[in-house]
Structures are given as structure tokens and as C-alpha cells.
ZATORGU-665377 format. One record per residue: x, y negated, z of N, C-alpha, C in turn; residue in three letters. Coordinates in steps of 0.05 Angstrom, whole numbers, padded with zeros to 5 digits, always signed. Example, Ala and Ser with C-alpha at 12.3 -4.5 7.8 and 13.67 -1.06 7.14 Angstrom:
% residues 2
+00264+00114+00156+00246+00090+00156+00264+00066+00156ALA +00257+00045+00142+00273+00021+00143+00258-00001+00157SER 
% end
This chain:
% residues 247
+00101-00503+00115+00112-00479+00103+00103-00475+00074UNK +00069-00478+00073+00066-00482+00046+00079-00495+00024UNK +00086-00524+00035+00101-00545+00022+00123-00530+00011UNK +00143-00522+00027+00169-00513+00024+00169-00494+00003UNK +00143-00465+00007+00140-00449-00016+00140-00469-00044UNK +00124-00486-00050+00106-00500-00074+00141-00510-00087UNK +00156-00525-00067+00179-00540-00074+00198-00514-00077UNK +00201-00496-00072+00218-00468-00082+00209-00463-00109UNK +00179-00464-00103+00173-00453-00132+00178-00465-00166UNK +00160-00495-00163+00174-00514-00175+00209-00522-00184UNK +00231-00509-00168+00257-00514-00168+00261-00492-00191UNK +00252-00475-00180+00259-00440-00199+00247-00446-00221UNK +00219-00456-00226+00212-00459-00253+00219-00480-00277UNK +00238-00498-00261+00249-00521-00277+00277-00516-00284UNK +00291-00495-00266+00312-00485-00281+00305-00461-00289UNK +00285-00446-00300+00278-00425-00324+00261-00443-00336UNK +00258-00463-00341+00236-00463-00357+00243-00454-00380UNK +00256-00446-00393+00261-00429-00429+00248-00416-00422UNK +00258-00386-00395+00244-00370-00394+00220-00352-00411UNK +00207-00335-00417+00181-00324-00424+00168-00323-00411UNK +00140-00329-00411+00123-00324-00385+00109-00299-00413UNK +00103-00282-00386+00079-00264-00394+00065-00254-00383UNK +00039-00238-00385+00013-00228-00372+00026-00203-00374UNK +00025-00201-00341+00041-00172-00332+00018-00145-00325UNK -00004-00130-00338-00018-00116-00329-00018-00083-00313UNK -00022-00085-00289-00014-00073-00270-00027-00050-00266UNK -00025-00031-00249-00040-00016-00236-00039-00009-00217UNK -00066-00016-00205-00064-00023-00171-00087+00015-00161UNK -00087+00010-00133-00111+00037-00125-00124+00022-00121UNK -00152+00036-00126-00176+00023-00116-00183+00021-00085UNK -00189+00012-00072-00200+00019-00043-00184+00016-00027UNK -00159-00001-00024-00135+00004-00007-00138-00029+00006UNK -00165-00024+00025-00155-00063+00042-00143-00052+00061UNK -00119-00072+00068-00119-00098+00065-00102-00106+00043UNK -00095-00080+00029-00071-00085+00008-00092-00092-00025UNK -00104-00079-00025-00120-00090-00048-00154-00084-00057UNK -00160-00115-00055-00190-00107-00061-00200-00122-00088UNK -00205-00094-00110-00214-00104-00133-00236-00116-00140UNK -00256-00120-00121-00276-00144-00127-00273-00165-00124UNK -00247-00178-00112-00245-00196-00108-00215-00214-00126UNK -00196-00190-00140-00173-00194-00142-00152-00204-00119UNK -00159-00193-00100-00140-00203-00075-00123-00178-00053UNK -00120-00186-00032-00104-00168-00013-00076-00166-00010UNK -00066-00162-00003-00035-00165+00018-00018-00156-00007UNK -00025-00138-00021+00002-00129-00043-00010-00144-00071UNK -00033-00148-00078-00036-00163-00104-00034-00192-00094UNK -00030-00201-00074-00020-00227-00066+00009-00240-00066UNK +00017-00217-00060+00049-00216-00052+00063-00216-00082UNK +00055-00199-00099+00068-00190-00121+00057-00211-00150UNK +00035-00221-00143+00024-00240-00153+00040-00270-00157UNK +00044-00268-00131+00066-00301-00124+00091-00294-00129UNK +00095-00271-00129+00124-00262-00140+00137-00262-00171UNK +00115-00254-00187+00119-00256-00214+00108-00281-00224UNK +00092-00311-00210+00091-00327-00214+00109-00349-00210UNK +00133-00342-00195+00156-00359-00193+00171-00372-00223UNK +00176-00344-00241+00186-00341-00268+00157-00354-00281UNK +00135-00358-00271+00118-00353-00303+00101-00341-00309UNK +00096-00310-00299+00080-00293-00314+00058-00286-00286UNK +00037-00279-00303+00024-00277-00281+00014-00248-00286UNK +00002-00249-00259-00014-00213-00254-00036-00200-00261UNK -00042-00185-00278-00067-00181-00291-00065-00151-00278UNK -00085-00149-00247-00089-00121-00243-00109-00098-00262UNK -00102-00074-00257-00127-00061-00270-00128-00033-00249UNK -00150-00025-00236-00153-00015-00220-00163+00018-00222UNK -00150+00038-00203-00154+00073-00228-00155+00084-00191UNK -00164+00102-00187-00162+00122-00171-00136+00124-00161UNK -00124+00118-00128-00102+00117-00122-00086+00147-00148UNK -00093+00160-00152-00077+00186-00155-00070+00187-00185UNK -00095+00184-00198-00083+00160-00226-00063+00139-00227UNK -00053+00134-00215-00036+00103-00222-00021+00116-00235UNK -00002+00134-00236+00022+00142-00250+00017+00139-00278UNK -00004+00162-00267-00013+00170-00309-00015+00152-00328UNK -00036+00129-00309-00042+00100-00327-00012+00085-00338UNK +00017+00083-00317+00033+00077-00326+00049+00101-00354UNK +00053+00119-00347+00049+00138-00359+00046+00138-00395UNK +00017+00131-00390-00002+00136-00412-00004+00108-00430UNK +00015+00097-00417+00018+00056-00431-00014+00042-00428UNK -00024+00048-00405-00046+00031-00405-00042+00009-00394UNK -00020+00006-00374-00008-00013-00369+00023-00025-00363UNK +00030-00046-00358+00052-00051-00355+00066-00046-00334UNK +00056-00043-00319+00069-00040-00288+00056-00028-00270UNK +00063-00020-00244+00043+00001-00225+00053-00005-00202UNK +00032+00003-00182+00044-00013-00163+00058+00009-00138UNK +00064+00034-00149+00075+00052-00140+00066+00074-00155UNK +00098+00096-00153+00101+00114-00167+00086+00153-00160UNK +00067+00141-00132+00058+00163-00121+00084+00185-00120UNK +00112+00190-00115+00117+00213-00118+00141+00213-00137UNK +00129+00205-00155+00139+00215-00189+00155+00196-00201UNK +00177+00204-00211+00210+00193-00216+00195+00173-00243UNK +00190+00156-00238+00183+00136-00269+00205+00127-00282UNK +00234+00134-00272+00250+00133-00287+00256+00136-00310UNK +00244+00168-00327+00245+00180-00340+00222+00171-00363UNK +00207+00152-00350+00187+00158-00369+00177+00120-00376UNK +00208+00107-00373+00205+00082-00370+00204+00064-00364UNK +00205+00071-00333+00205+00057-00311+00221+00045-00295UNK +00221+00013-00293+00240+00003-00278+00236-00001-00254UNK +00250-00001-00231+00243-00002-00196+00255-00031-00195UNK +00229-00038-00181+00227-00072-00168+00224-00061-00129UNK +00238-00083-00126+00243-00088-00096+00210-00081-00080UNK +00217-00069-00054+00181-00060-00043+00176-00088-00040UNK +00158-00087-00044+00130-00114-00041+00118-00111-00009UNK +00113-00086-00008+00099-00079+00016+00110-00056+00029UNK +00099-00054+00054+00113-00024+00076+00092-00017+00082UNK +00092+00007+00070+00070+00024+00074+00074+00054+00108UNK +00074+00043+00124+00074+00056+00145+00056+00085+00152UNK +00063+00099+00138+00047+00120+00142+00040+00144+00172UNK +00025+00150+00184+00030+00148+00210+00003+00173+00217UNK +00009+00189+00229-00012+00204+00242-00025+00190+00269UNK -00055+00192+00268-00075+00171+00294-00088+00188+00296UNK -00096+00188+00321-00115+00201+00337-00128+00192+00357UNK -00146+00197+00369-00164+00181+00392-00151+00188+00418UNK -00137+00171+00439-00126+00171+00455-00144+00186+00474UNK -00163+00196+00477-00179+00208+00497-00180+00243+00491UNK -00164+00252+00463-00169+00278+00466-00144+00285+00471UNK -00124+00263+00480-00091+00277+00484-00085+00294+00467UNK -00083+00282+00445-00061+00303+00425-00032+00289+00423UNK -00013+00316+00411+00007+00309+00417+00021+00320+00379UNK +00033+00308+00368+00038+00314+00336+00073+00299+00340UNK +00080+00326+00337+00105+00322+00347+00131+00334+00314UNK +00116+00355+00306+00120+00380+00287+00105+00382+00273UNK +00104+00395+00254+00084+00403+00230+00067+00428+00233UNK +00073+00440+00262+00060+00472+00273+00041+00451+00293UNK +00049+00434+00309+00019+00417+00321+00001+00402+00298UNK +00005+00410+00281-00021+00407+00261-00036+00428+00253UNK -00030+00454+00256-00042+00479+00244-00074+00490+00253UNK -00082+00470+00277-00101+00481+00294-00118+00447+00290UNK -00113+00428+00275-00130+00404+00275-00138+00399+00244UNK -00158+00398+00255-00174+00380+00226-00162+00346+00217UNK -00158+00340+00189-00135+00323+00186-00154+00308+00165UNK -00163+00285+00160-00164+00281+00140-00148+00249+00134UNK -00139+00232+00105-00125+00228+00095-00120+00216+00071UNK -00106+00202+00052-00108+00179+00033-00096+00200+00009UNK -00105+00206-00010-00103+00216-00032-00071+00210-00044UNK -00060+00244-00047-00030+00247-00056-00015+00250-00031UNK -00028+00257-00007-00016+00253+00010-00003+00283+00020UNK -00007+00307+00003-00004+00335+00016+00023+00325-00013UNK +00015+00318-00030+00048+00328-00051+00062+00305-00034UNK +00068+00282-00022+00087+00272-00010+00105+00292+00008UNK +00082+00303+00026+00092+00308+00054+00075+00334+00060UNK +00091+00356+00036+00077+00381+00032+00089+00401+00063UNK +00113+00397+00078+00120+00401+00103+00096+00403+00119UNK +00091+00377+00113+00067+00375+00147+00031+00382+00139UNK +00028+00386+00104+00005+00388+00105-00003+00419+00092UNK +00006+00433+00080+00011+00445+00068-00006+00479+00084UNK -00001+00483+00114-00016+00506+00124-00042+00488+00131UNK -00038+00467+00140-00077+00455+00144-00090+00458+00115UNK -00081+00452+00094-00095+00458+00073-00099+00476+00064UNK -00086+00495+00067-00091+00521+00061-00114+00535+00088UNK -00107+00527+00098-00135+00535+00118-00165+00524+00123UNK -00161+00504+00102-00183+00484+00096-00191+00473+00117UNK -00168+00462+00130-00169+00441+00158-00161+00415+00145UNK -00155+00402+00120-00148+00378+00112-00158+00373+00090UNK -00165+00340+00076-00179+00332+00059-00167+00303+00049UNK -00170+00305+00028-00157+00276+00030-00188+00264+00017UNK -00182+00231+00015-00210+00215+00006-00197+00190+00002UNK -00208+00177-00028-00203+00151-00030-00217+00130-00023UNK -00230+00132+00003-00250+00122+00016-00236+00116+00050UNK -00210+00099+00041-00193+00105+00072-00216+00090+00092UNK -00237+00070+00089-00252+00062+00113-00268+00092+00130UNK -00271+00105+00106-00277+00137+00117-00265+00151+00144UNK -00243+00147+00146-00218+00158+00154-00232+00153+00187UNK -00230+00118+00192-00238+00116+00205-00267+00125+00224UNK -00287+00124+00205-00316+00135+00221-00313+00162+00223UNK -00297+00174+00205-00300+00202+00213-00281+00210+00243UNK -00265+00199+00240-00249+00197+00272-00261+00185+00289UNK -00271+00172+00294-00291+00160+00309-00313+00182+00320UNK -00332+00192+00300-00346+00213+00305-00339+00239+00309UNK -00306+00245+00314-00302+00271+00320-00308+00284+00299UNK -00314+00284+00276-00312+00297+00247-00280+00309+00249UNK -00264+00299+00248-00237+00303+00243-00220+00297+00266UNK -00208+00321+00269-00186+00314+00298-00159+00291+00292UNK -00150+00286+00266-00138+00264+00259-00131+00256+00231UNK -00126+00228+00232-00127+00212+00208-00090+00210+00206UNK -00090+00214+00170-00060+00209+00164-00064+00176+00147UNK -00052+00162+00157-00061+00137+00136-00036+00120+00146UNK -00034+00097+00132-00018+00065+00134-00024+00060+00161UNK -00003+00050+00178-00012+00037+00197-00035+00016+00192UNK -00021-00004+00181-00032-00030+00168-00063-00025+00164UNK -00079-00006+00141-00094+00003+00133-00106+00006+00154UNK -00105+00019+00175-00121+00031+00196-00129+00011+00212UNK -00105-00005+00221-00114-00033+00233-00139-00042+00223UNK -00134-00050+00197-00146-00062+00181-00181-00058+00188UNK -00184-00041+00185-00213-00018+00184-00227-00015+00214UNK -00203-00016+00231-00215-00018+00263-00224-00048+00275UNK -00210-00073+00255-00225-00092+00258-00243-00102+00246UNK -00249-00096+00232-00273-00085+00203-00303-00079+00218UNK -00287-00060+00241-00312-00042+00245-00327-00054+00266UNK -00299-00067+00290-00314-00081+00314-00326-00108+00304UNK -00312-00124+00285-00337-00145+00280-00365-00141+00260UNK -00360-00108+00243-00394-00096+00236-00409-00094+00254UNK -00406-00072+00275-00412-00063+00294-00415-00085+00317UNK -00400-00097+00327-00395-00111+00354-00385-00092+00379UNK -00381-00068+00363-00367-00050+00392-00337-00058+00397UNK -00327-00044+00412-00307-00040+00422-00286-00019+00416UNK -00254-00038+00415-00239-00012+00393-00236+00012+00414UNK -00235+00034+00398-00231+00044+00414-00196+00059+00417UNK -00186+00060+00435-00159+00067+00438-00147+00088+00427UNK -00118+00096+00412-00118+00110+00392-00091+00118+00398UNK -00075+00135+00398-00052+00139+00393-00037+00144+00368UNK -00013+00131+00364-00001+00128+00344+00019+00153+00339UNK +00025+00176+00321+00042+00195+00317+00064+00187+00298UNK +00085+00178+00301+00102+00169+00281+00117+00209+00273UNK +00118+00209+00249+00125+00235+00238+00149+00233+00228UNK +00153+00212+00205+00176+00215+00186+00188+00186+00191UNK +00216+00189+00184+00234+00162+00180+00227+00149+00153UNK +00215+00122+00165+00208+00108+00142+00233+00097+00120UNK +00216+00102+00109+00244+00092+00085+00224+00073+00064UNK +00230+00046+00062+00222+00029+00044+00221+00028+00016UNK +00242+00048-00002+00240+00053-00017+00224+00072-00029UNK +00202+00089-00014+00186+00107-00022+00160+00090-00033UNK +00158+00072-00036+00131+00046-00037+00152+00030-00060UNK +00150+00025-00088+00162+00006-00096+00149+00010-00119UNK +00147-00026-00134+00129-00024-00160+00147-00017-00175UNK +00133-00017-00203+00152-00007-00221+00150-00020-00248UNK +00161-00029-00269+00159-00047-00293+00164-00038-00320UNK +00149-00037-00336+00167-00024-00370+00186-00050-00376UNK +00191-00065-00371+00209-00084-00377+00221-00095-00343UNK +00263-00094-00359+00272-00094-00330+00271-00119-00336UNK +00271-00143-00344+00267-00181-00348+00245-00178-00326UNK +00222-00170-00335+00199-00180-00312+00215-00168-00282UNK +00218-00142-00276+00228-00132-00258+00240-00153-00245UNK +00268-00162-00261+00292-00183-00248+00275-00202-00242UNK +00259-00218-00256+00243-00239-00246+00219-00233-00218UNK +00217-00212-00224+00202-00197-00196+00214-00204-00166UNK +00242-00196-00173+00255-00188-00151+00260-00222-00144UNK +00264-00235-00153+00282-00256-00145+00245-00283-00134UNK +00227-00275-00148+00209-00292-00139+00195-00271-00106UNK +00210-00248-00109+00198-00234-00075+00213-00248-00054UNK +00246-00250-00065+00263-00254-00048+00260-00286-00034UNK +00247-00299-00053+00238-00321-00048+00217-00333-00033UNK +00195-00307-00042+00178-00310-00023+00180-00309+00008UNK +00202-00289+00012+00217-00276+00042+00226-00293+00049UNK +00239-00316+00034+00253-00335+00048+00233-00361+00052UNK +00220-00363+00040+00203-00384+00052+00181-00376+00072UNK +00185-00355+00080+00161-00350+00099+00136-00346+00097UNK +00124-00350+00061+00102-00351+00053+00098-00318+00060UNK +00112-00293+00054+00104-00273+00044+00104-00257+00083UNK +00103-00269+00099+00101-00266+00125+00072-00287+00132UNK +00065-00298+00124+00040-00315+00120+00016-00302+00112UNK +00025-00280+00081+00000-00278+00068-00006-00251+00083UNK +00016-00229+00101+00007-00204+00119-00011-00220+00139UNK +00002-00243+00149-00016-00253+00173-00045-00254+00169UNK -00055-00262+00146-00073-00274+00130-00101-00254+00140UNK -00086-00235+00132-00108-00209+00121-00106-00192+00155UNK -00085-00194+00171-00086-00169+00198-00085-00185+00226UNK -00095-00218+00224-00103-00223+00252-00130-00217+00259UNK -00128-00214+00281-00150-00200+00304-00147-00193+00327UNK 
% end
């Protein structure tokens, strides 16, 4: 499968080679494994989007800001690209929409032993919630009386999410599916315990387009899109999720 990626890639770059290659500088959140870890320059979305703008040529120069900052940084021209718009129409302010890189599954969890049931946005009014930063202006519906009652918190510390649910600190966690996985196998090979069982609250109809990077130049964008689509088809970009969430 590798092979087949390397020989995709090489085909695309010998018919662009005119092309421009350029250093595309990004803005990623800090703290978001399995999607991105800035000590290392790696994770599921700077991997993905990485091999995607390297099809054309250019490569990925992350720079990493407080999930809730990303906008501004695009915003504010600190960088070229972002790797989501938190919310906010970057249309207006320059922004071109590239194909989602990633699916961000956002999902209410809870510990299968206290039987809760999160059906509505009124079975949240009586639980402690905590949560991944920007997450009350998304989905001001469901968070909006917990915060005002100072029953919810958000933290850019999503491995948090987890120990504090764990310890009964918080009656439930709003986070990525993916993310949460991520952190629960994290913890049993720190630890050596045992996961413990969790129920999943699906709230909202996902829609893929709420998660999508964004580019001051639509060239890189088009070249974005066509080295993702590529990736999808060779199977690599179903490889590099595997990579980071077996367990």
C-alpha cells in the first residue's frame, strides 16, 4: 500500500512539476492527540494534511496557539492556513475552504456505571460537564444553562477530561470521539488498569463540513484537495488513523 501511495505521488509530481512548491505555515491547537502533537510535529491531522500538500510540492510548516486562538492567528496573517475555523466564517476575512482532513466526532461520555441518559439539552442542566475549548459558542443549545450555573468548564488539557471523569470530578466529558479513545489507551498502558466502560451520547448530526482547513491562497487549497483525495484513494490516509488509534 505504501508502494502504491509513493507511485501516486511521484505520477502527480511529474505531471506538475512547473507547479510552485511553497512552505505552507499553519495553525494547528496545541494539545489535541491523536490529531496533533507539537513536540513532536506529528499526529493524525498534521500527518494527513502534511502528505496532502506534499503531493503538489509544498510542504507543512505548523505553528501551534491555544485551540481558541487559531482563528485570530489566521486572522491576524501570522499564518497561512489553519486548521479549522472554530466557528467563524473565514470567508470574509480571506479564507479559502479545503476538503475535511479529519472528522472530528464530537460526542457526550459518561461512565457507564452511573446510568446517565443525555438525550436533550434539559438532561444536562443537573450535570457537571467539562470539555475542549470553544465548545459552548459551537453548541450554545446544549451548553449554555450548565454554564451559567457554573456546572461546565472547558480546558485545553483534553487528557484532563479524562481523569477528571474517571475520578467523579465531573459527571460528563464533551470531546472527539477519537480524542477520548485516544487518552483511555494512554491511560491503561500508564497505569496498567483497566478501561473502564463508558457510554457514548451521540447529540448532534455530524456534518463534516464543520471541521475543515482553511488557506489564504485558493492554488494551495486546489492542490490540497486533490493530494487528500489521493491520499483516500490509496488507502494511505486510512493507514495513518490506524497508526495513532490501535489498541
Amino acid at each position: 500500500m505504501l508502494k502504491l501511495f509513493k507511485v501516486l505521488a511521484a505520477c502527480l509530481l511529474l505531471i506538475t512539476n512547473t507547479a510552485k512548491s511553497e512552505q505552507v505555515i499553519m495553525a494547528f491547537g496545541e494539545k489535541i492527540p491523536p490529531f496533533c502533537f507539537p513536540e513532536t510535529n506529528s499526529g493524525i491531522e498534521l500527518e494527513i494534511i502534511g502528505e496532502a500538500l506534499a503531493f503538489r510540492g509544498h510542504t507543512l510548516v505548523p505553528k501551534y496557539f491555544p485551540l481558541a486562538r487559531v482563528p485570530n492567528a489566521f486572522i491576524n496573517r501570522h499564518v497561512d492556513a489553519a486548521m479549522t475555523d472554530m466557528g467563524v466564517d473565514m470567508s470574509v476575512h480571506g479564507g479559502y475552504y479545503g476538503d475535511p482532513a479529519v472528522l472530528y466526532e464530537n460526542v457526550f461520555i459518561t461512565l457507564k456505571d452511573r446510568h446517565i441518559e443525555i438525550k436533550k439539552p434539559q438532561d444536562l442542566y443537573e450535570l457537571s460537564i467539562i470539555s475542549f475549548q470553544g465548545a459552548l459558542k459551537r453548541y450554545p443549545e446544549w451548553l449554555t444553562v450548565p454554564d451559567k450555573k457554573n456546572h461546565y468548564k472547558e480546558h485545553s488539557n483534553q487528557e484532563l477530561q479524562l481523569q477528571t471523569l474517571y475520578r467523579g470530578r465531573y459527571d460528563a466529558v464533551l470531546s472527539d470521539r477519537n480524542i477520548f479513545r485516544y487518552f483511555m489507551l494512554k491511560h491503561k498502558t500508564d497505569t496498567g488498569e483497566a478501561l473502564k466502560e463508558i457510554d457514548i451520547h451521540e447529540f448532534i448530526q455530524l456534518n463534516p463540513l464543520d471541521y475543515r482547513p482553511l488557506f489564504r491562497s485558493p492554488k494551495i487549497r486546489d492542490d490540497f484537495n486533490i493530494g487528500l483525495k489521493l491520499l483516500k484513494q490509496s488507502g494511505r490516509f486510512q493507514d495513518i488513523y490506524a497508526k495513532y488509534l490501535k489498541g
